[in-house]
Biopython code that builds the backbone (N, CA, C, O; Angstrom):
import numpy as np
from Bio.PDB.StructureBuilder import StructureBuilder

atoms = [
    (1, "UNK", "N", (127.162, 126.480, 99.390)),
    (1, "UNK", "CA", (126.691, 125.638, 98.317)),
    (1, "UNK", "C", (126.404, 126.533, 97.115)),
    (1, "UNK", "O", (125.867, 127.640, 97.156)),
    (2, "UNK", "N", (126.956, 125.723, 95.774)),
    (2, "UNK", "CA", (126.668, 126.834, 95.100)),
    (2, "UNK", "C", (125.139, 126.915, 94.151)),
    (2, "UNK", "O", (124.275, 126.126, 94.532)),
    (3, "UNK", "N", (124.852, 127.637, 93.195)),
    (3, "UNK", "CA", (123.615, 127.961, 92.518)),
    (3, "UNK", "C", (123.235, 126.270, 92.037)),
    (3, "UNK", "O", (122.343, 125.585, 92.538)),
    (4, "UNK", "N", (124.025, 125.920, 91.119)),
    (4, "UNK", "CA", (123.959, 124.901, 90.306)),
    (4, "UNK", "C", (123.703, 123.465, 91.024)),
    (4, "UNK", "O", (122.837, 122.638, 90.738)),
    (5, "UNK", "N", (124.716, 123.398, 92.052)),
    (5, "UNK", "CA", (124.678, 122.414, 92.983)),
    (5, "UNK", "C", (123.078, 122.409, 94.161)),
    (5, "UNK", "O", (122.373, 121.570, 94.722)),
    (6, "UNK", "N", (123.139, 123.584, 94.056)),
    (6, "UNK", "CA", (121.381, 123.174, 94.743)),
    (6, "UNK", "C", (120.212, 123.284, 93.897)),
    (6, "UNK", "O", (119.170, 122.851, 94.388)),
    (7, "UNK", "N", (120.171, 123.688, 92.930)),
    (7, "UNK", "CA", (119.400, 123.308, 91.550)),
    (7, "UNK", "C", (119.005, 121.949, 91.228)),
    (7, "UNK", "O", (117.850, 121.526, 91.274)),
    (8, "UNK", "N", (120.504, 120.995, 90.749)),
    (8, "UNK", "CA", (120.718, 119.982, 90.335)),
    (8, "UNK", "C", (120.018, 118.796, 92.071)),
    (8, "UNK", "O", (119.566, 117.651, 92.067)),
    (9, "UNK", "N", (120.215, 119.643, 93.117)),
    (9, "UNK", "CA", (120.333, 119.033, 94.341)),
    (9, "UNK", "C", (118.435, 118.843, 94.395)),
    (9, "UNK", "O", (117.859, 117.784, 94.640)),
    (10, "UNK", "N", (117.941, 119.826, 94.174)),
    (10, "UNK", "CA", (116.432, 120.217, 94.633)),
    (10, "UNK", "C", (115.984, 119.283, 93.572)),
    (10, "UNK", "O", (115.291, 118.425, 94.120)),
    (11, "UNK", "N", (116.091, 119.019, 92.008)),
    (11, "UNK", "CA", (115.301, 118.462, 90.931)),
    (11, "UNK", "C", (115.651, 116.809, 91.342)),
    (11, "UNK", "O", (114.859, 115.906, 91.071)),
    (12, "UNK", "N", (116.707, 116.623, 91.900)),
    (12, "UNK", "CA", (117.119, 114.849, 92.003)),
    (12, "UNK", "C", (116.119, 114.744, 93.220)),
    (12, "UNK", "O", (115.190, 113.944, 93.103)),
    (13, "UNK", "N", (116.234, 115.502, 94.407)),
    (13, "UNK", "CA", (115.374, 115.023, 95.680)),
    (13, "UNK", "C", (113.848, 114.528, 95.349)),
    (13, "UNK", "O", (113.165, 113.518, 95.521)),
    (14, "UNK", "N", (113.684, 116.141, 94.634)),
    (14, "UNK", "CA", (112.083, 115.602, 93.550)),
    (14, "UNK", "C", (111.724, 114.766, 93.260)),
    (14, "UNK", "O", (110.848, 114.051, 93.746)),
    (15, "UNK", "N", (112.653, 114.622, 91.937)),
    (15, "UNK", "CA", (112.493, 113.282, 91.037)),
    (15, "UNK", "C", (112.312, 111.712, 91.848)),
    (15, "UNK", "O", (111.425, 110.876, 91.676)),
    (16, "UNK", "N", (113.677, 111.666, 92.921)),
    (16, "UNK", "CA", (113.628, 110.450, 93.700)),
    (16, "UNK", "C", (112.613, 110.399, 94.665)),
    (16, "UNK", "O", (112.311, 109.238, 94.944)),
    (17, "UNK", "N", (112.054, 111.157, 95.201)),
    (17, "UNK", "CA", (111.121, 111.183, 96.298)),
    (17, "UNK", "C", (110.187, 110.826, 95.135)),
    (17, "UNK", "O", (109.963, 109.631, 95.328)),
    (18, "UNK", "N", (109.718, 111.088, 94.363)),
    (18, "UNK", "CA", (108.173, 111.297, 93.340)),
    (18, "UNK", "C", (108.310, 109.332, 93.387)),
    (18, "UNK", "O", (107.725, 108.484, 94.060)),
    (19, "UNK", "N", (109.495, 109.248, 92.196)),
    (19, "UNK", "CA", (109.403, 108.031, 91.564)),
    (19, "UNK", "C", (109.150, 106.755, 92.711)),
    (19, "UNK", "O", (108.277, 105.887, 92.677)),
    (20, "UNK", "N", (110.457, 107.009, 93.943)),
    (20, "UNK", "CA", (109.890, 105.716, 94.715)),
    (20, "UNK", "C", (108.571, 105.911, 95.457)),
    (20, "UNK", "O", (107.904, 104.922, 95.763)),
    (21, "UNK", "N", (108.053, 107.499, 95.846)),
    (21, "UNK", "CA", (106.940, 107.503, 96.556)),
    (21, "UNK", "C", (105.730, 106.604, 95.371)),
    (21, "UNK", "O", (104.666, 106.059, 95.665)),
    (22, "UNK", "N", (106.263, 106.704, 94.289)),
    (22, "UNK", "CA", (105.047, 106.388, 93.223)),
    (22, "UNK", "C", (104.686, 104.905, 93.265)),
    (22, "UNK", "O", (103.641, 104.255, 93.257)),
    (23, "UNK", "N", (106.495, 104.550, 93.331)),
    (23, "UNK", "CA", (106.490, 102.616, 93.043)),
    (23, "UNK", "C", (106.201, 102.156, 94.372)),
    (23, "UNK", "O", (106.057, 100.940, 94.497)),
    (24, "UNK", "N", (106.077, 102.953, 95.488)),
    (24, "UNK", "CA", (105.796, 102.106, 96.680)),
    (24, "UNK", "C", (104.360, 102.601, 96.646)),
    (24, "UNK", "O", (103.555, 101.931, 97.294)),
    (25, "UNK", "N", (104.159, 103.074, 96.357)),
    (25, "UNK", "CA", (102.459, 103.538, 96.377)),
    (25, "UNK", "C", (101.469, 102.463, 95.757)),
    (25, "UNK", "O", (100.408, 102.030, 96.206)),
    (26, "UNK", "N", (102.239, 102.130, 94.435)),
    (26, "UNK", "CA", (101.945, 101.098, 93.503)),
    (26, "UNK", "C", (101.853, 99.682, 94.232)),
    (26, "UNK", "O", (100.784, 99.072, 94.206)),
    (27, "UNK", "N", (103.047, 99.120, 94.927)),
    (27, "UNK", "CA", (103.117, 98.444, 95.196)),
    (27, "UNK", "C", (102.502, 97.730, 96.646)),
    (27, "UNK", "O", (102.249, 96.552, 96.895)),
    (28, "UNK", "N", (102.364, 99.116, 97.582)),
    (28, "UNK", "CA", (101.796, 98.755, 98.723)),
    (28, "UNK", "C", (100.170, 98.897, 98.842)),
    (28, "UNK", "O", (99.404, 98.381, 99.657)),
    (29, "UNK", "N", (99.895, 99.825, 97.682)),
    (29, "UNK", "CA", (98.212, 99.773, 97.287)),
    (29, "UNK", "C", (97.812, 100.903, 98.156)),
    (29, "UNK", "O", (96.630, 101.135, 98.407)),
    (30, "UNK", "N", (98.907, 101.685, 98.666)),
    (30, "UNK", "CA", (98.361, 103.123, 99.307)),
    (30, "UNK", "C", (98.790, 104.126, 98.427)),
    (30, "UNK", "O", (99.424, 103.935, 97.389)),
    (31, "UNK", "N", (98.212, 105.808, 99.136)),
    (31, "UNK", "CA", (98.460, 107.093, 98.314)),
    (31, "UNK", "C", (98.981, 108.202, 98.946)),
    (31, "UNK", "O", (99.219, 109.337, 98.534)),
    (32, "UNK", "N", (99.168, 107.470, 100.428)),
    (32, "UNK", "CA", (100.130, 108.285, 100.838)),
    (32, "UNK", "C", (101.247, 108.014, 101.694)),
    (32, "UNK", "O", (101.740, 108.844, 102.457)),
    (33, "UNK", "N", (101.669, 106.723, 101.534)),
    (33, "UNK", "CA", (103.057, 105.912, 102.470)),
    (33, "UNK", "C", (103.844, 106.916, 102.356)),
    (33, "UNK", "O", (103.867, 107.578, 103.394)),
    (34, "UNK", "N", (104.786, 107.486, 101.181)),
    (34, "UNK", "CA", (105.525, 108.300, 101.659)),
    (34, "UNK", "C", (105.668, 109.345, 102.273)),
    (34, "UNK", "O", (106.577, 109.787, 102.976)),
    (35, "UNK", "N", (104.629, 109.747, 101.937)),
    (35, "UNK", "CA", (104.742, 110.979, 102.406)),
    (35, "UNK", "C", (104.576, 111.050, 104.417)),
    (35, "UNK", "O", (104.893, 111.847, 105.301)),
    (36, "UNK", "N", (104.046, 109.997, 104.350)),
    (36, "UNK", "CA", (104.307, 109.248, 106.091)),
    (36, "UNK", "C", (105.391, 108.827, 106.540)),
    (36, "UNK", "O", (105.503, 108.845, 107.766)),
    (37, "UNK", "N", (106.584, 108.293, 105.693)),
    (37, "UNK", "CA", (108.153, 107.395, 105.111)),
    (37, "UNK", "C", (108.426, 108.693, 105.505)),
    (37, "UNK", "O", (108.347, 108.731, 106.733)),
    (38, "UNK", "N", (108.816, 110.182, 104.870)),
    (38, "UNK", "CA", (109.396, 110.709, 104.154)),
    (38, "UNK", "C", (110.014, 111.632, 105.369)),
    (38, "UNK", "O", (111.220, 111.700, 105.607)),
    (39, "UNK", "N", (109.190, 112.194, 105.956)),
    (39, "UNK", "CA", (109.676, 112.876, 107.511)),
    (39, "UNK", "C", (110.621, 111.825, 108.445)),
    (39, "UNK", "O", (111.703, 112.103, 108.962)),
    (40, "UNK", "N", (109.875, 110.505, 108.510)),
    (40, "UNK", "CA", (111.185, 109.603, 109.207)),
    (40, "UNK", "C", (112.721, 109.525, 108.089)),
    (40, "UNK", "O", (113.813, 109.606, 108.651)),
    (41, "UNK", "N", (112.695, 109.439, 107.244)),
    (41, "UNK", "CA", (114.044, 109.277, 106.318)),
    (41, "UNK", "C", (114.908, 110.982, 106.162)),
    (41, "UNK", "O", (115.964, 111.085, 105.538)),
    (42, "UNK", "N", (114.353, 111.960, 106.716)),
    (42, "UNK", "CA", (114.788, 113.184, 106.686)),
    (42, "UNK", "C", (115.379, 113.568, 108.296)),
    (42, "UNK", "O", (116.158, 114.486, 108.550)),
    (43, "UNK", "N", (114.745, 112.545, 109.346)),
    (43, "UNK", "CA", (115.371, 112.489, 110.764)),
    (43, "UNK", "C", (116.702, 111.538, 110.201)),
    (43, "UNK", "O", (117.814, 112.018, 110.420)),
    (44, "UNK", "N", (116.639, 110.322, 109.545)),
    (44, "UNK", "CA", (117.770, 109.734, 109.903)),
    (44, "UNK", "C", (118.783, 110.012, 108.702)),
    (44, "UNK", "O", (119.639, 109.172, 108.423)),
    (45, "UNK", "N", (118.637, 111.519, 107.817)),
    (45, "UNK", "CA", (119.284, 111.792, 107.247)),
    (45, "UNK", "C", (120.084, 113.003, 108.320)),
    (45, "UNK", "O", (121.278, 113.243, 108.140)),
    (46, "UNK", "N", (119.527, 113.508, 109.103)),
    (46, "UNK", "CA", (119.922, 114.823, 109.731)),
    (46, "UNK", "C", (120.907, 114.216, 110.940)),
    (46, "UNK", "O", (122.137, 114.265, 110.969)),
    (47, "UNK", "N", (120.048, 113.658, 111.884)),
    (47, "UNK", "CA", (120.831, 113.184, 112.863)),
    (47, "UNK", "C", (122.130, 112.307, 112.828)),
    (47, "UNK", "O", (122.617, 111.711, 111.867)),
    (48, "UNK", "N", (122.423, 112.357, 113.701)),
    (48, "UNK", "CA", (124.407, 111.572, 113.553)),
    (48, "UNK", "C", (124.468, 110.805, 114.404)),
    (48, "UNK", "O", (125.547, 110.664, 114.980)),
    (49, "UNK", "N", (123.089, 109.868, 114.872)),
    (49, "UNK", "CA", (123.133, 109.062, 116.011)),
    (49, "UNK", "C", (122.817, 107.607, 115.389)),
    (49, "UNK", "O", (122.649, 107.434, 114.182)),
    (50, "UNK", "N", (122.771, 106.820, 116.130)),
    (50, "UNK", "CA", (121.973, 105.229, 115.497)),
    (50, "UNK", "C", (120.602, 105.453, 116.227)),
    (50, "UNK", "O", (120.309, 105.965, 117.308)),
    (51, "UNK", "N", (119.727, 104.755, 115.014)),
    (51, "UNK", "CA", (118.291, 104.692, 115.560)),
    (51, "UNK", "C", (118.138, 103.662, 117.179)),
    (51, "UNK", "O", (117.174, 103.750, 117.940)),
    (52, "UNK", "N", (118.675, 103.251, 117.273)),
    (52, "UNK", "CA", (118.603, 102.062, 118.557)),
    (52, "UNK", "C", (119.079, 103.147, 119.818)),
    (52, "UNK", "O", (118.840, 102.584, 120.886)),
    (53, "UNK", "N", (119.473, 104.055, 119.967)),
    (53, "UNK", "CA", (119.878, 105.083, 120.753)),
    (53, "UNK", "C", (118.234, 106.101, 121.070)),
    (53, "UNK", "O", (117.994, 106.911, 121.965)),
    (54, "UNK", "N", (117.589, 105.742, 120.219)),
    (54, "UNK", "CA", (116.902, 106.717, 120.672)),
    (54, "UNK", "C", (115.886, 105.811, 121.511)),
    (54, "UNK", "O", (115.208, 106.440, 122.324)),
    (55, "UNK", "N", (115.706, 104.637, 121.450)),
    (55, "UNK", "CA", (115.517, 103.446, 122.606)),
    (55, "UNK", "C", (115.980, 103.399, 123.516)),
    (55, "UNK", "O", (115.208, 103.135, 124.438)),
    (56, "UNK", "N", (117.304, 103.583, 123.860)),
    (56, "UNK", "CA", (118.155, 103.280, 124.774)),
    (56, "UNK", "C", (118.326, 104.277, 125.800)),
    (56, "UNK", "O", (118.195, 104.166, 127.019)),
    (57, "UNK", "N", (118.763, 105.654, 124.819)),
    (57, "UNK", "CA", (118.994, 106.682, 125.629)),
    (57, "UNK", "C", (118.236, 107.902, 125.441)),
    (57, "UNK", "O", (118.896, 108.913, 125.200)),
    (58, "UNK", "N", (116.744, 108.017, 125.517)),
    (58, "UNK", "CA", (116.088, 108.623, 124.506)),
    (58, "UNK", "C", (116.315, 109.795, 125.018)),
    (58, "UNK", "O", (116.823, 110.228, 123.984)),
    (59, "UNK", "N", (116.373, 110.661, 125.713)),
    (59, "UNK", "CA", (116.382, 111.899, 126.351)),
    (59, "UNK", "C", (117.902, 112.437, 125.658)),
    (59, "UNK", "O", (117.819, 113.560, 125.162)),
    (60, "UNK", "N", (119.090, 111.864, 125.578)),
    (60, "UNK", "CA", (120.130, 112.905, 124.956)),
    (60, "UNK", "C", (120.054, 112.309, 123.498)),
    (60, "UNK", "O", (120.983, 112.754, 122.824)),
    (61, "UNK", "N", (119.102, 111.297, 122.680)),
    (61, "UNK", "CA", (119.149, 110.961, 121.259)),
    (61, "UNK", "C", (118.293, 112.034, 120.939)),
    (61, "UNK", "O", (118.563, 112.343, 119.779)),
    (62, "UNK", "N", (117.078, 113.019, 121.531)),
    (62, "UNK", "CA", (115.995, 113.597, 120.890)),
    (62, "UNK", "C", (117.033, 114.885, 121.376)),
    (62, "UNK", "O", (116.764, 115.866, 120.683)),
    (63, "UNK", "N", (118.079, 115.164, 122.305)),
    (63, "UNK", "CA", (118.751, 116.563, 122.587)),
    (63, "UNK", "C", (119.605, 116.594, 121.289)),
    (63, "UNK", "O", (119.834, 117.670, 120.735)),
    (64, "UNK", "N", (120.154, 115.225, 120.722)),
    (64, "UNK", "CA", (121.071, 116.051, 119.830)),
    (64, "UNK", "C", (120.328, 115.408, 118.469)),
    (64, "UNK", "O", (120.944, 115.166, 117.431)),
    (65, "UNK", "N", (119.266, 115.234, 118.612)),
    (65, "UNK", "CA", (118.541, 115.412, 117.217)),
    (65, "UNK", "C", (117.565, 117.039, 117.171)),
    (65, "UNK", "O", (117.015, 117.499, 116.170)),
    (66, "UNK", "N", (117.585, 117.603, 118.447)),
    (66, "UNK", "CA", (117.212, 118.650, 118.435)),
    (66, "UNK", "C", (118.401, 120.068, 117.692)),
    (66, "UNK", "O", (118.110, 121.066, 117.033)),
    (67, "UNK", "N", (119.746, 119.547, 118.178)),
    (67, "UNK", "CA", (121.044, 120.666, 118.020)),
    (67, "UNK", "C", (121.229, 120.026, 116.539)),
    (67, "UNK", "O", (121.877, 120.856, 115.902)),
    (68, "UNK", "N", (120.974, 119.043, 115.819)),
    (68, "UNK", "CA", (121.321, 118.997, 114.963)),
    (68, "UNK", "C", (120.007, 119.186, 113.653)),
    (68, "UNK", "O", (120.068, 118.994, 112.438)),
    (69, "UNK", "N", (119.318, 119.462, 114.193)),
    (69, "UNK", "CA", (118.131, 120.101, 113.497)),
    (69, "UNK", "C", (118.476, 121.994, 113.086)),
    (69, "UNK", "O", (118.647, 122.641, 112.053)),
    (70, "UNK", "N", (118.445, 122.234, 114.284)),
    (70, "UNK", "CA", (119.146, 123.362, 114.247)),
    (70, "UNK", "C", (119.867, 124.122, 113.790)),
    (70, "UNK", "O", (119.870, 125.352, 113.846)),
    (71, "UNK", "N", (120.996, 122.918, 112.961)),
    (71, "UNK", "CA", (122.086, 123.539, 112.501)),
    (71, "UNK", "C", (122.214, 123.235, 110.870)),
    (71, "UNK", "O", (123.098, 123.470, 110.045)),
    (72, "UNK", "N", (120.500, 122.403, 110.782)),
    (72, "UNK", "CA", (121.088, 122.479, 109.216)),
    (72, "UNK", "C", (120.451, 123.778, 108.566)),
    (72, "UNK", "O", (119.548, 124.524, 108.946)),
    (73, "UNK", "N", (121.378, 123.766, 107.284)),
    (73, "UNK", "CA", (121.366, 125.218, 106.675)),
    (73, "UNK", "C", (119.983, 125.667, 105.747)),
    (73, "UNK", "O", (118.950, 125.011, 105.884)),
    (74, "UNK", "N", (120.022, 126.503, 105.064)),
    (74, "UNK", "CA", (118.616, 126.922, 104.822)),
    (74, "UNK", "C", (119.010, 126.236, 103.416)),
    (74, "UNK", "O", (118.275, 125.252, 103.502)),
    (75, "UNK", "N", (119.769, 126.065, 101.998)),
    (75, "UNK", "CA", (120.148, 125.125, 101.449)),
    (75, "UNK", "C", (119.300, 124.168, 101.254)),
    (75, "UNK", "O", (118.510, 123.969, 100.332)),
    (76, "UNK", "N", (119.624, 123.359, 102.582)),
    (76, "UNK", "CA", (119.483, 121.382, 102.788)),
    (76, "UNK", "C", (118.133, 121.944, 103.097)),
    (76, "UNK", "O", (117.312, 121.461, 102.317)),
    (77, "UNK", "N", (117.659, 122.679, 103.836)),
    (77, "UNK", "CA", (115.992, 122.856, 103.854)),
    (77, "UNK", "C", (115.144, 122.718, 102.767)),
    (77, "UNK", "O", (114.072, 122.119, 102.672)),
    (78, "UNK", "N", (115.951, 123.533, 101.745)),
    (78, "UNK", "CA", (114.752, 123.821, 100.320)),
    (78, "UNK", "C", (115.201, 122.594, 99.734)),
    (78, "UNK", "O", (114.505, 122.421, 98.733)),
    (79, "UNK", "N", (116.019, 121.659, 99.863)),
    (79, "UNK", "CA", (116.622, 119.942, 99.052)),
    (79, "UNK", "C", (115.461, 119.538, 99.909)),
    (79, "UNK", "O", (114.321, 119.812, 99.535)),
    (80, "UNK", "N", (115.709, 118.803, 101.214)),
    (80, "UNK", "CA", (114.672, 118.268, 102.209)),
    (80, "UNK", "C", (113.269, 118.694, 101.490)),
    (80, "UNK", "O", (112.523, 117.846, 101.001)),
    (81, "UNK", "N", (113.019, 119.918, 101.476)),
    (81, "UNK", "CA", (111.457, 119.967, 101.133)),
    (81, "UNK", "C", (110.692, 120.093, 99.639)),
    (81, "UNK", "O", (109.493, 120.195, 99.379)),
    (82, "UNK", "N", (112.014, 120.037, 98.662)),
    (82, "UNK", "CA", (112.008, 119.543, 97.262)),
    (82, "UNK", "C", (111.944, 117.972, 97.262)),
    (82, "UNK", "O", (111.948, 117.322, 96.217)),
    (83, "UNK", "N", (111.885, 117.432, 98.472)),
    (83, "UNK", "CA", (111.820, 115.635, 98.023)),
    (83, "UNK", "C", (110.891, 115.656, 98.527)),
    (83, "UNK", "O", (110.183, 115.162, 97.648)),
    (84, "UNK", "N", (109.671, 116.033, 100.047)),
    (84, "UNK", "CA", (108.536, 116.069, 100.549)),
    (84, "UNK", "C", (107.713, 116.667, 99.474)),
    (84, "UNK", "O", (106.574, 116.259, 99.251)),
    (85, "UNK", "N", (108.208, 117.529, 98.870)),
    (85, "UNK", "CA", (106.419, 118.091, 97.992)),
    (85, "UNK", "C", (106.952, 116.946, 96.809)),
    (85, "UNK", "O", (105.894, 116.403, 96.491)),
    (86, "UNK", "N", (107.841, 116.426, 96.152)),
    (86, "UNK", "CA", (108.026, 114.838, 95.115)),
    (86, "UNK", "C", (107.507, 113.966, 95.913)),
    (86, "UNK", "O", (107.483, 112.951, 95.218)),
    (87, "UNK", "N", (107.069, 113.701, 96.936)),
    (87, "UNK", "CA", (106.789, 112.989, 98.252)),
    (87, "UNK", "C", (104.589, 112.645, 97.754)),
    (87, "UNK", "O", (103.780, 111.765, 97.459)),
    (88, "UNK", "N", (104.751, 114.264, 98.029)),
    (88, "UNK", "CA", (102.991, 114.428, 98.309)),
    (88, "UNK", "C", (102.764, 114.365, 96.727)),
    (88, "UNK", "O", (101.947, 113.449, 96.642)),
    (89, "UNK", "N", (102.983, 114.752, 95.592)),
    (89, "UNK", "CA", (103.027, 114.807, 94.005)),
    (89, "UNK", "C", (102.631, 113.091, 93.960)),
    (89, "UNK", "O", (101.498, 112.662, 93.741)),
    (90, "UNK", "N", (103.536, 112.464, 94.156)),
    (90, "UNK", "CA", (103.350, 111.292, 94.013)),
    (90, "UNK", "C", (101.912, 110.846, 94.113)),
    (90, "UNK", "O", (101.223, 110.457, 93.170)),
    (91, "UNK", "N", (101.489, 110.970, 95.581)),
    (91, "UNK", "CA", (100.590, 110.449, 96.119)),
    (91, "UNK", "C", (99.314, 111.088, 95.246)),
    (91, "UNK", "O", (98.379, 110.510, 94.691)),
    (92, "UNK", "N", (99.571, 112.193, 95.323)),
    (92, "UNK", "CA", (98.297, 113.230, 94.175)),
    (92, "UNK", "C", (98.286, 112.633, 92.745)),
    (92, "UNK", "O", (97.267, 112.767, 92.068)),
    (93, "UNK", "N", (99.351, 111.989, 92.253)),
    (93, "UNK", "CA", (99.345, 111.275, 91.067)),
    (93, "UNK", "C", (98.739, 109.840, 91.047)),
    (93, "UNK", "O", (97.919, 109.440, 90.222)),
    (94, "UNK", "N", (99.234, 109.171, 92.015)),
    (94, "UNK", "CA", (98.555, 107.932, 92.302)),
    (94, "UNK", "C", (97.104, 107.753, 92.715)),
    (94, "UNK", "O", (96.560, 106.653, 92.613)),
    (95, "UNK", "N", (96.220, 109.255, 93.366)),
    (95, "UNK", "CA", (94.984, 109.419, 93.337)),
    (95, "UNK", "C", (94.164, 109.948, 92.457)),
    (95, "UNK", "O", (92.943, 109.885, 92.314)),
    (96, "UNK", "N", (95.367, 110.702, 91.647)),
    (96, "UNK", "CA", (94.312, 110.968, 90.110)),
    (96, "UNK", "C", (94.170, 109.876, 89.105)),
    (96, "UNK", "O", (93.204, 109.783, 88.346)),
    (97, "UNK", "N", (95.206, 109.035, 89.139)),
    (97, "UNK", "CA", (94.835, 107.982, 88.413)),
    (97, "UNK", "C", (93.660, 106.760, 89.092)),
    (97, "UNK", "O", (93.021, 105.961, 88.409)),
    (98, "UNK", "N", (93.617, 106.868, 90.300)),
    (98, "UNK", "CA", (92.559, 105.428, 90.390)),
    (98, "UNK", "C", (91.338, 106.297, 90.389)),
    (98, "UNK", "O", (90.336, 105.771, 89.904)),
    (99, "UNK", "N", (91.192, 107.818, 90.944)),
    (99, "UNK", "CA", (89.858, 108.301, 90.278)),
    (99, "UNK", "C", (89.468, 108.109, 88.953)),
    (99, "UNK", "O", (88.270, 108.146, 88.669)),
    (100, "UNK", "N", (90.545, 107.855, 87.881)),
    (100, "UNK", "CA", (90.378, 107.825, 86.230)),
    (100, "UNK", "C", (90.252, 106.435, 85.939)),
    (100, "UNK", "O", (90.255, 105.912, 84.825)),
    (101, "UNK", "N", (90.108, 105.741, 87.363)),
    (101, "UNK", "CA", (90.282, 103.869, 87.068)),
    (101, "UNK", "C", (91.113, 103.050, 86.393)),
    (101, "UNK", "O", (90.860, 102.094, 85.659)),
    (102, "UNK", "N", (92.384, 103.654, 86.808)),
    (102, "UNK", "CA", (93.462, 103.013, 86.448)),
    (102, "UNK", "C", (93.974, 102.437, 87.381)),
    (102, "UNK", "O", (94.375, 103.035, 88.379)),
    (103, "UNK", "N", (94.066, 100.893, 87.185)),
    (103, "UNK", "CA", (93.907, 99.633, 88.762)),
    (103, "UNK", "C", (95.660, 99.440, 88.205)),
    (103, "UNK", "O", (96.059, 99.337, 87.045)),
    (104, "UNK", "N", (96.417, 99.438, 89.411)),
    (104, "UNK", "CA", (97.922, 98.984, 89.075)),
    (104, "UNK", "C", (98.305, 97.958, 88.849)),
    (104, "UNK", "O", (99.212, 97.810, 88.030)),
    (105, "UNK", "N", (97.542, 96.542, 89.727)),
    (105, "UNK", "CA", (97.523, 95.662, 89.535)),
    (105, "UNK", "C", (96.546, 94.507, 89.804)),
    (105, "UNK", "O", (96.805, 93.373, 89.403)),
]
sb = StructureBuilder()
sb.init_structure("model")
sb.init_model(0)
sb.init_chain("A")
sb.init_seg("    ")
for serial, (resi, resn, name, xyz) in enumerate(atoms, 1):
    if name == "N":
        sb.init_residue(resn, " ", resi, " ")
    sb.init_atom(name, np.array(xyz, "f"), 0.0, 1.0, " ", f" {name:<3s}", serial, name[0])
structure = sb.get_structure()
């Protein structure tokens, strides 16, 4: 992957993790949903299975969510954890504002 492409890759994860962690924050009247969201949407970005498998057949759905953990690159790590800290930002934004008493709705 090159310089630019994980640059451009790390500031979008940010940005999108921040903004919807913000509007669901807004909307569900919590300050930290995503960042609770945000670890489940990073399993069913990694893994190559269907979620109903890990019901079904849970012992080889958690083996090859284990090998495929494994194998992602250090890259997709610093993207992945450029949308978790836009994740927790959010939530730190949405608690500095109702300390300042700003009611959303």
């Amino acid at each position: 992957m090159s310089i630019p492409v994980l640059l451009i890759s790390i500031l979008l994860f940010f940005v999108l993790a921040f903004g919807i962690g913000f509007l669901a924050n807004m909307l569900f009247r919590t300050t930290w949903f995503m960042v609770v969201i945000y670890p489940l949407l990073i399993v069913m970005i990694v893994d190559k299975i269907s979620t109903i498998k890990y019901f079904t057949n849970t012992s080889s759905a958690f083996e090859t969510l284990k090998t495929n953990f494994m194998a992602v690159g250090t890259g997709d790590i610093v993207i992945l954890s450029a949308g978790l800290v836009g994740a927790i930002m959010s939530g730190v934004v949405i608690l500095s504002l109702r300390k300042n008493g700003y009611q959303m709705f």
